[in-house]
N, C-alpha and C positions, 0 to 999 in steps of 0.2 A: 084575242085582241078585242077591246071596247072603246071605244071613244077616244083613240087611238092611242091607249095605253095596254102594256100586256101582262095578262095576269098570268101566276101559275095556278091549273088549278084540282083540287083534288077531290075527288066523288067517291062518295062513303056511303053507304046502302046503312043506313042506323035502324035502333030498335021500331021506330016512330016514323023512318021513312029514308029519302033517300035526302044527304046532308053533303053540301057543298066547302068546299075551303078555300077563299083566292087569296092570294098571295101576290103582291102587286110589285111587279119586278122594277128597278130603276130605269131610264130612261138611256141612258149613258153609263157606262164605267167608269167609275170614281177614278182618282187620279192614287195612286198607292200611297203617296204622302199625307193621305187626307185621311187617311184610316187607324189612325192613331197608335202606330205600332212605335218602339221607342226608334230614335234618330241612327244610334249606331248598328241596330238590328236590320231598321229601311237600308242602310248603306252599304251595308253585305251582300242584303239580298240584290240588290240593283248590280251588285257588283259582279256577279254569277251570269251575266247577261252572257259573253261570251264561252264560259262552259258547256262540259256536256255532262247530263246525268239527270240523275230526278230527285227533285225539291217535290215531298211529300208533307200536302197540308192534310192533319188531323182534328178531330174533333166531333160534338152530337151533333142531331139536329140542330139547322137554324143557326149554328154559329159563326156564318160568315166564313166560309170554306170555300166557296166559289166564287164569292167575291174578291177572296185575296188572293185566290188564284189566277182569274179573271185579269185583277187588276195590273198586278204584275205582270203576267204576258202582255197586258199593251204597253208597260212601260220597255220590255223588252223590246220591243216592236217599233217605239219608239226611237229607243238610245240605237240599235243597230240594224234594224232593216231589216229584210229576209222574209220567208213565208211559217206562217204558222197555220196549223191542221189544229181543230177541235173536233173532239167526240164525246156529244154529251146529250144528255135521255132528260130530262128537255135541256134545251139549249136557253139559255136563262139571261147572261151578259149582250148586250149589242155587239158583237166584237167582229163578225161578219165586214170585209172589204177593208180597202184601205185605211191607213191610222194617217196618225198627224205627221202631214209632210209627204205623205205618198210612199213612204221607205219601203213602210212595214204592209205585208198583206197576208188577210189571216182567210181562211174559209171554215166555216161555221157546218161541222156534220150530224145527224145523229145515226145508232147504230144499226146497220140494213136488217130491217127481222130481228132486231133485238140482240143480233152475234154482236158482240164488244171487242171480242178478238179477232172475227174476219174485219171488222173493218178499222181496226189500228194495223194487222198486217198491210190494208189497203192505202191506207195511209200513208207508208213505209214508202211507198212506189211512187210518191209525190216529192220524195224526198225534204220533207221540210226541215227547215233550222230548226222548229221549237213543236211541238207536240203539247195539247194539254185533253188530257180524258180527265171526264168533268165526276168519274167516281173510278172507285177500285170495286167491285162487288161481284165479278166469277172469275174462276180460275184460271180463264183463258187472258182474258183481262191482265193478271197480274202476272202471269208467265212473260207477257206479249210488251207490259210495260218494261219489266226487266232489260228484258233482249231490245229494248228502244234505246234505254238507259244507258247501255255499256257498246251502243254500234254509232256511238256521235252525236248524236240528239239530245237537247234542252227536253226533257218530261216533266210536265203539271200535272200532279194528281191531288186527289183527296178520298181519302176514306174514314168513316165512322169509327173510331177508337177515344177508350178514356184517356190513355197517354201513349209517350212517344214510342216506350216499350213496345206494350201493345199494336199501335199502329207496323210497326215492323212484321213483329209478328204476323200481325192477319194478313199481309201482302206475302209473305212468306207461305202461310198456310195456305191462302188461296191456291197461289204457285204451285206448290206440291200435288195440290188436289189433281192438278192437269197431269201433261206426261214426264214432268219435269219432277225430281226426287229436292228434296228438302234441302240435302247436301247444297245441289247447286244453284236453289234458290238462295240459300244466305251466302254462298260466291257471288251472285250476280246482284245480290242486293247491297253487299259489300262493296263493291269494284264501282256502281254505279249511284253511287247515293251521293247527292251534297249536300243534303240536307232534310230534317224532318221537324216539321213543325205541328206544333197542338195548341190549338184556338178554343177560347170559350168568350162569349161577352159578358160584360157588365154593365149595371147601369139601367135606368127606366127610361129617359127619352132622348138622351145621346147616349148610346150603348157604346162604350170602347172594349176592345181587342184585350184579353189576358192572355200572355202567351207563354210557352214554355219551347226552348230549340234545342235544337241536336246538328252539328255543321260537321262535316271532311275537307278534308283538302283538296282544295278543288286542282292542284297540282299532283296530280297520280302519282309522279317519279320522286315525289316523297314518302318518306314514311308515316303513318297513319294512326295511331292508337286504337281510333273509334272504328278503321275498318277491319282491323285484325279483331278486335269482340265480335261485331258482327257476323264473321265470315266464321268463328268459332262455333256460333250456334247458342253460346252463354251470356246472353245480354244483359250483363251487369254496367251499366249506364248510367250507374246514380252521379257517380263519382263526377263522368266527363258533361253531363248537364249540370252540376252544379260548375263545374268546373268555368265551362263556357258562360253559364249566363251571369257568373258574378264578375268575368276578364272582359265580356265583350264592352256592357255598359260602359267601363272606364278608359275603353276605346285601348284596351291590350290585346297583345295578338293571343288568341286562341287554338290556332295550330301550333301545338310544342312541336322541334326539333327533335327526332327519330333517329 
């Protein structure tokens, strides 16, 4: 914190010496509509407020992964109330205490000694509506998100991947990595997913959101397409991303009848 702004920051030991990096965090959490994703994409997403499962935002560095993470838990926080639990290495949004209107109340963690998985299991004990771990990156980690995902809980995550494929994958491998077998990570990533998203920006001084999605039905007792590939282990997804991102913009329904 400087002059009562807060930076992130990053200390690099270089050839020539030791070299800093801040990174000058916002002030507030944007409002999710302000973030330039398209109308009928914002309106899905808002609309998952009452599910349960995990909306998994992807993408590099720097592109805005925590902020639309971020933003959207307060909009959920917003529309319905409830407690939300973060855990996040640094903890980067304002999102700490009551939102707008007193509904919603979030508590802001990072994780004890660095364990990501003792302390989402800890978490668990607070029982909140909505959970958001602010990365995916050890295998305890994405075991722990899993079994969040499919025991009633709203999960925010984000992890580093080139696309949607991928991003699966690496939450998957990580999984396996633990005590958990491969098998029943793509069951539980299947059972538990609403959605996966992959972020990049554009742009030199208003940078907007490119995005690319992947949705389920957020209605379990239906039948599913995208969770029967998933839970197969052959993520052939070309088909149901294009599928989805050329039906949603024209505001058609996306989940075929099974």
């Amino acid at each position: 914190m400087y002059d009562n702004i807060f930076y992130r920051v990053e200390r690099t030991v270089a050839l020539y010496g030791v070299q800093y990096c801040a990174r000058k965090i916002p002030e507030r959490v944007p409002e999710f509509n302000t973030l330039g994703f398209p109308g009928e994409l914002t309106k899905l997403l808002l609309s998952l407020s009452n599910a349960s499962g995990l909306i998994l935002w992807s993408g590099p560095t720097g592109s805005g992964k925590t902020t639309s993470i971020s933003a959207l838990l307060r909009e959920f926080l917003i529309l319905e109330g409830g407690f939300a639990y973060t855990i996040e290495d640094p903890t980067e949004m304002p999102l700490d205490g009551s939102q707008k209107g007193g509904l919603g109340l979030c508590k802001q963690t990072q994780p004890a000694g660095g364990n990501w998985g003792a302390s989402l299991k800890s978490a668990l004990r607070s029982k909140p509506r909505y959970i958001l771990v602010g990365e995916i990156r050890t295998p305890d980690t994405a075991s722990e998100v899993l079994r969040a995902a499919t025991s009633g809980h709203l999960v925010l995550s984000s992890i580093h991947a080139n696309n949607i494929t991928d991003a699966i994958y690496s939450v998957v491998k990580y999984a396996a990595s633990s005590e958990m077998s491969e098998e029943l990570a793509f069951d539980l990533f299947s059972r538990g997913m609403l959605g996966v998203m992959h972020q990049t920006l554009f742009g030199i001084r208003n940078r907007k959101p490119s995005t690319s999605y992947l949705f389920t039905n957020p209605d379990t007792t239906k039948g599913d397409p995208v969770r029967g590939i998933i839970k197969s282990g052959k993520l052939n997804l070309a088909t149901s991303i294009e599928m989805q991102m050329t039906r949603l913009p024209r505001g058609m329904n996306i989940f075929p009848e099974v």
